[in-house]
C-alpha positions as CSV (number, residue, x, y, z in Angstrom):
1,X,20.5,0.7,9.7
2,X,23.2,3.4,8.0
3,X,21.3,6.2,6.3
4,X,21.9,6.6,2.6
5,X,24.0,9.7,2.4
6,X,23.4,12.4,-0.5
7,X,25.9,12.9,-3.1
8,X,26.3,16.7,-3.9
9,X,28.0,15.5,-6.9
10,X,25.0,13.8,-8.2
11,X,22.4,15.8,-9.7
12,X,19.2,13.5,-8.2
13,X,19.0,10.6,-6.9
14,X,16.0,8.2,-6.3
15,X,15.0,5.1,-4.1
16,X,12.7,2.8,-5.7
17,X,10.2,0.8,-3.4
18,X,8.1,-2.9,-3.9
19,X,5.1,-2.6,-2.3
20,X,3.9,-6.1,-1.2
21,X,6.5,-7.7,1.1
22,X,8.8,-5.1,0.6
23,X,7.1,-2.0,2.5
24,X,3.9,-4.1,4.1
25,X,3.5,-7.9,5.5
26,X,0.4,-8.5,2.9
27,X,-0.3,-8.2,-0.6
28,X,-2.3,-4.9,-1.1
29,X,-4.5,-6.8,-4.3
30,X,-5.7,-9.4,-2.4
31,X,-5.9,-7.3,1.0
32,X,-9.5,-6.2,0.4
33,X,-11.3,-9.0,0.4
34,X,-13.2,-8.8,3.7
35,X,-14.0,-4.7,3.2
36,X,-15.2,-5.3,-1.1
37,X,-17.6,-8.2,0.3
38,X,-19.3,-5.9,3.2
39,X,-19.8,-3.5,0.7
40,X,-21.7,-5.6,-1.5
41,X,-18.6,-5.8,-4.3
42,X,-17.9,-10.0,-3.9
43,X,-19.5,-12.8,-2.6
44,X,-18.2,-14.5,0.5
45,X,-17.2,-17.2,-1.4
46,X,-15.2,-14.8,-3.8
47,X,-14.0,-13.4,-0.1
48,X,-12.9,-16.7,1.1
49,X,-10.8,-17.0,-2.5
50,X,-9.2,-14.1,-2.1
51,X,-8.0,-15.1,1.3
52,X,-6.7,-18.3,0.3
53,X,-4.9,-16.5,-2.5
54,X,-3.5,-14.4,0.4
55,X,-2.1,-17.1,2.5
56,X,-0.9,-18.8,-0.6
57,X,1.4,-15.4,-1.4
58,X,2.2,-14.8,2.2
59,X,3.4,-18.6,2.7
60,X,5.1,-19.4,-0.8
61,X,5.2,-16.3,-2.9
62,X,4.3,-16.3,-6.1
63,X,5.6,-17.1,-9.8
64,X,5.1,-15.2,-12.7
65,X,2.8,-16.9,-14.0
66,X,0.7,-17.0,-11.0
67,X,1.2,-13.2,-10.8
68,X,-0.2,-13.2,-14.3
69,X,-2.9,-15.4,-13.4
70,X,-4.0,-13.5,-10.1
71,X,-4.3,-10.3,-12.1
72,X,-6.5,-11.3,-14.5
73,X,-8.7,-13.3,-12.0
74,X,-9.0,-9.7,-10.6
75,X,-9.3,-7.6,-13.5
76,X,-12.5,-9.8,-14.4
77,X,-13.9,-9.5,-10.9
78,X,-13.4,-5.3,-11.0
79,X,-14.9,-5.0,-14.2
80,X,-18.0,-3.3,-13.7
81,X,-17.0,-1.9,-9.9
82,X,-17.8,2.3,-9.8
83,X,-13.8,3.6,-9.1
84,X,-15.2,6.1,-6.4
85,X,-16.5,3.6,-4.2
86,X,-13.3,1.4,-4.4
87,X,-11.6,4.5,-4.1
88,X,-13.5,5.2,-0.6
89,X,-13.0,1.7,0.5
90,X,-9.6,1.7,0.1
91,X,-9.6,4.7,2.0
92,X,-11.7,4.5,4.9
93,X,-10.5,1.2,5.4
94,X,-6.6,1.6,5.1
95,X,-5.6,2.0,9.1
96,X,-7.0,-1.6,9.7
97,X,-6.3,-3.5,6.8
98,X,-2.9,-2.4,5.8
99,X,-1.0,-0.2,8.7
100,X,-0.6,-2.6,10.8
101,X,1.1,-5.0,8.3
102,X,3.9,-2.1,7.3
103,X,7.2,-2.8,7.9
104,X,8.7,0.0,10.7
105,X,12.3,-0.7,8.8
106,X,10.7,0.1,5.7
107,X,8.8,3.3,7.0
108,X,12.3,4.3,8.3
109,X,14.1,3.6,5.6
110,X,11.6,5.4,3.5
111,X,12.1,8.5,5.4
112,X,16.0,8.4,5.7
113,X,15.9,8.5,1.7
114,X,13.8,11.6,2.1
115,X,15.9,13.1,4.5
116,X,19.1,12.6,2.2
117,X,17.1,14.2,-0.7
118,X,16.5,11.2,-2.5
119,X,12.9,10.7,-4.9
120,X,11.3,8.3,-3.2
121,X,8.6,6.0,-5.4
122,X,6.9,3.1,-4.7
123,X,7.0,1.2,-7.7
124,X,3.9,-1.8,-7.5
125,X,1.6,-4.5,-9.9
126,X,-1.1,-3.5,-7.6
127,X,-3.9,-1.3,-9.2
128,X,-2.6,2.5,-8.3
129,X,-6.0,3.0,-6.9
130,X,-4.4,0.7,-3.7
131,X,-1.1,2.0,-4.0
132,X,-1.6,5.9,-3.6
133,X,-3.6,6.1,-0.6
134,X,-0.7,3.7,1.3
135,X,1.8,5.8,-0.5
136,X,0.0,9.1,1.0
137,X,0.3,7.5,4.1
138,X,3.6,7.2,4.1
139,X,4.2,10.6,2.9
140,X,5.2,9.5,-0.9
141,X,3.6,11.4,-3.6
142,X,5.4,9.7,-6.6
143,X,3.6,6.2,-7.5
144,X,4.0,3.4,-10.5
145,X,1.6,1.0,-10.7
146,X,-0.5,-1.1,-12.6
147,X,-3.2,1.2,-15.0
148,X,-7.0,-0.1,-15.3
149,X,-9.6,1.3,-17.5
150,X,-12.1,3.2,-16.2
151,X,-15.3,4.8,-18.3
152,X,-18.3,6.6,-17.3
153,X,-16.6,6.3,-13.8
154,X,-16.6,2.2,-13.8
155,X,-13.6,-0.5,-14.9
156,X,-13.6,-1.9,-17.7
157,X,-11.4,-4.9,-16.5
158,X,-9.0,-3.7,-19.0
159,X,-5.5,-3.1,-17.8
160,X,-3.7,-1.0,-20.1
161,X,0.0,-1.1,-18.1
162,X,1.0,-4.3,-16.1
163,X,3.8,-2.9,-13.7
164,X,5.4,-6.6,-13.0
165,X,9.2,-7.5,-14.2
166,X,10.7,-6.1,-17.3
167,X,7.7,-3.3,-17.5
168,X,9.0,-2.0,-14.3
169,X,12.6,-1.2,-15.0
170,X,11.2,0.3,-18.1
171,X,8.8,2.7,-16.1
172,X,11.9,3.6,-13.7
173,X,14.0,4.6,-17.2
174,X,11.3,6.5,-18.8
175,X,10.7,8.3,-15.1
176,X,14.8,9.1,-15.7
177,X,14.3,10.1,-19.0
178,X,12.1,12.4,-17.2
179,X,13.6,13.3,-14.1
180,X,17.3,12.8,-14.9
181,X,17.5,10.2,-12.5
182,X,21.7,8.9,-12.0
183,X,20.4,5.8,-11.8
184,X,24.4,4.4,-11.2
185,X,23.7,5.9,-7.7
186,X,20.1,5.5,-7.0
187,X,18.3,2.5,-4.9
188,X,15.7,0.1,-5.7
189,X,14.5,-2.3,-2.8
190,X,12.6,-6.1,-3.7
191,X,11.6,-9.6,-2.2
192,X,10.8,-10.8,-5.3
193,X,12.9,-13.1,-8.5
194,X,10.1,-11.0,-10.1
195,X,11.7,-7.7,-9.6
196,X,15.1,-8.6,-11.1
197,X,15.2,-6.4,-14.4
198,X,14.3,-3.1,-11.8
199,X,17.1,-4.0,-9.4
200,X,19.3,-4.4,-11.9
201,X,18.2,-1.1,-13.2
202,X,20.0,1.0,-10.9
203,X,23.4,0.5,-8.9
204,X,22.5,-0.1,-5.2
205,X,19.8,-3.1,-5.3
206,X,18.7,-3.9,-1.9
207,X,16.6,-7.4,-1.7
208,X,14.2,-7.2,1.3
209,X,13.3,-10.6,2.8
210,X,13.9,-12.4,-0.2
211,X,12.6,-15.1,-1.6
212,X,14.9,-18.2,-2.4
213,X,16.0,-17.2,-6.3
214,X,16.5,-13.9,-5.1
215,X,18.2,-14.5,-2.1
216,X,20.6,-16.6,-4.5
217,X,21.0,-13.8,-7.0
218,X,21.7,-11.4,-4.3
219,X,24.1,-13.8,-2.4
220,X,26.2,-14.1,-6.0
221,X,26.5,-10.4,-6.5
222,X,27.1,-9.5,-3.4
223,X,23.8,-6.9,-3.3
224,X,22.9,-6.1,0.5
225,X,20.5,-8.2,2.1
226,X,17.7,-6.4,4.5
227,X,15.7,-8.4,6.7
228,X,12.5,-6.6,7.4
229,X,10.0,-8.7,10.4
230,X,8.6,-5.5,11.8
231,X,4.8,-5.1,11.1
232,X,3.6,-1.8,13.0
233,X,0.5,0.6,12.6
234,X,1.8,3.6,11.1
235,X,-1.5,5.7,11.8
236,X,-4.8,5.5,13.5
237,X,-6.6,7.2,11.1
238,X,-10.2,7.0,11.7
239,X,-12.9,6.0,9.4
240,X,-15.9,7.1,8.2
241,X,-17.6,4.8,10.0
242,X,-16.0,5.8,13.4
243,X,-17.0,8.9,13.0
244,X,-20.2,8.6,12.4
245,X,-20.4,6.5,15.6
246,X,-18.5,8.8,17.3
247,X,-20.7,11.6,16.1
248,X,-23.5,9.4,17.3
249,X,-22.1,8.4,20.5
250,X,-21.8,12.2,21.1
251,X,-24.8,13.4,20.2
252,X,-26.5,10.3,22.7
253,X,-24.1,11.5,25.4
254,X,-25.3,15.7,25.0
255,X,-28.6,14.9,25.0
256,X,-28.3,12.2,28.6
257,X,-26.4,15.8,30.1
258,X,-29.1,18.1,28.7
259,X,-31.6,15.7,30.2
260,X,-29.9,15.4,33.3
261,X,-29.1,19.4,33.9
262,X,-33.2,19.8,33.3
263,X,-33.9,17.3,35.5
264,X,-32.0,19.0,38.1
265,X,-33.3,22.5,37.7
266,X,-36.2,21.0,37.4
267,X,-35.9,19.4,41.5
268,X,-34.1,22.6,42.5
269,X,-37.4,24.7,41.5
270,X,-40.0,22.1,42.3
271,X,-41.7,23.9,46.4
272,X,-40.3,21.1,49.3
273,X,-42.8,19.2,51.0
């Protein structure tokens, strides 16, 4: 993979990022399931529908409308959830749900933008509350994503900005209007029909394992094709949880020595038959 060189000329310069199937092997929305219904937040039956609606994605992608449809499925099942503890979940959680289904071409293509001096944002419809901690992860600090309500600390199950389609090349202009972006030179990277009006937005569109109207579109235009089949942890970040094992697991181990050494001195003192 050729690095994207810097143009001195060019004042900035930014690479624009899809999330799911474009950086990671899932879909960072439905990703949760298994985590939200340990903690109390679903069902198992609302578990096992999010899973389904995983496989369903993974398999066949989805429409618009079905894009449409999955987000307010999960706007109405949020509304209520305290942010924080989603927050923490997301979190604590990220090293086993989501690093090991990033793409090591995308992780390295992330970081040769960085290293030509490029912007780098991941640009997502998943909730930004997802999207920041992968984007941490990866060493991204610049994030679009889809906006829910929160008061008094809890969702509303209103979303106030949908970041899908024609909403996201409009967020990447405004950003420009901002930034002073040359977007004739920058990047944007997509699997997705979806994500047309944002790689059409800027003047190197990249389409990352694309699906089939895509892959047509790109094909036609003559846009560069990546294939990206690499799924690798990035981090082994531990949780919460493993500390506190480990913290326990430690303090079990101190106390089996302390035992032991006074034990020991214990025999060592004690008069010999």
């Amino acid at each position: 993979m050729n690095a994207p060189k810097l143009d001195t000329h060019q004042p900035r310069i930014a690479a624009f990022f899809d999330l799911d199937k474009t950086i990671i092997a899932t879909s960072s929305a439905l990703a949760y399931g298994r985590e939200f219904m340990h903690s109390g937040l679903i069902t198992p039956a609302e578990a096992l529908q999010m899973s389904m609606a995983k496989a369903t994605y993974m398999f066949s992608g989805y429409s618009s409308e079905q894009m449409d449809h999955t987000k307010n499925q999960l706007a109405h099942l949020i509304t209520g959830w305290n942010e924080e503890q989603v927050r923490e979940i997301a979190s604590d959680t990220l090293h086993s749900v989501v690093a090991p289904a990033i793409y090591a071409e995308a992780r390295d293509l992330i970081h040769m933008h960085q290293e030509a001096g490029h912007d780098v944002v991941i640009i997502s419809a998943s909730a930004r509350i997802l999207v920041e901690a992968i984007a941490a992860e990866l060493g991204v600090d610049q994030v679009v994503a889809t906006e829910l309500t929160v008061v008094d600390g809890k969702f509303t199950g209103e979303v106030p900005f949908y970041c899908k389609g024609a909403a996201k090349a409009q967020a990447i202009l405004d950003l420009t209007d901002k930034r002073g972006y040359q977007l004739d030179h920058s990047f944007a990277y997509s699997d997705s029909i979806t994500d047309l009006p944002m790689l059409e937005a800027v003047g190197n569109p990249r389409a990352v394992n694309p699906d089939r109207a895509l892959k047509k579109v790109a094909i036609d235009r003559d846009w560069e094709i990546h294939t990206f089949k690499n799924p690798v942890a990035l981090f082994n970040k531990p949780t919460k949880r493993d500390l506190q094992i480990s913290t326990g697991v430690a303090a079990g181990v101190a106390a089996v020595v302390g035992s032991v050494m006074w034990w020991n001195k214990r025999n060592s003192s004690a008069p010999q038959a």
